[in-house]
MIMAR-313203 format. One record per residue (C-alpha): z, y negated, x negated. Coordinates in steps of 0.2 Angstrom, whole numbers, plus 5000, padded with zeros to 4 digits. Layout:
// residues N
ZYX/...
***
This chain:
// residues 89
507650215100/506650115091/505450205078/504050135065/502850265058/501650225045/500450315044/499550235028/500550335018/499750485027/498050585024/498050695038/496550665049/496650595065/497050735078/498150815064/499250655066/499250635085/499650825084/501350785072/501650625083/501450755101/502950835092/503950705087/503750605105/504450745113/506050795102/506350585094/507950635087/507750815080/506050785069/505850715052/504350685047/504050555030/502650445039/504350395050/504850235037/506250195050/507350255066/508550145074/509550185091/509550045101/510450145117/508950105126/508050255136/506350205131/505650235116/504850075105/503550135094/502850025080/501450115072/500650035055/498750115051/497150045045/497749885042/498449855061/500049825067/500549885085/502149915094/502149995110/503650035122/503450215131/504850255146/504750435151/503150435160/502250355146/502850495135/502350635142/500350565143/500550525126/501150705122/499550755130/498250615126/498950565110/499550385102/497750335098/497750305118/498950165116/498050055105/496649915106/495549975091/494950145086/495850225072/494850305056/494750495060/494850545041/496050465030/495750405011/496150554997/
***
């Protein structure tokens, strides 16, 4: 499955998201959740995730493993920059 999630269009704060997103990685197919701006099956069993947020673009690829640390540790473990904690009002 691939899965883009902006979360510009967002204000919850940081651990609020990764929180959301724990959710989300664990059930991909039974959460909706408006930050998600697109969802496509590829028949693949990993999951490709394209996150959009503070200007930055990255797309990462999780297999089951990957999943379950980022259910625990979060997305912001999967990126090369620091994310704001708080977003704009």
């Amino acid at each position: 499955m691939k899965v883009t999630i902006d979360r510009n269009i967002c204000n919850a704060s940081l651990n609020a998201c990764e929180h959301c997103f724990s959710f989300f990685v664990q059930n991909p197919e039974g959460v909706d959740r408006y930050c998600i701006i697109e969802q496509v099956e590829d028949n693949s069993d990993k999951l490709t995730l394209t996150l959009l947020t503070d200007g930055q673009e990255r797309t990462v690829v999780l297999n089951d493993k990957d999943r379950e640390l980022v259910a625990s540790e979060g997305w912001s473990s999967l990126v090369d920059f620091v994310p704001k904690f708080y977003r704009g009002g």
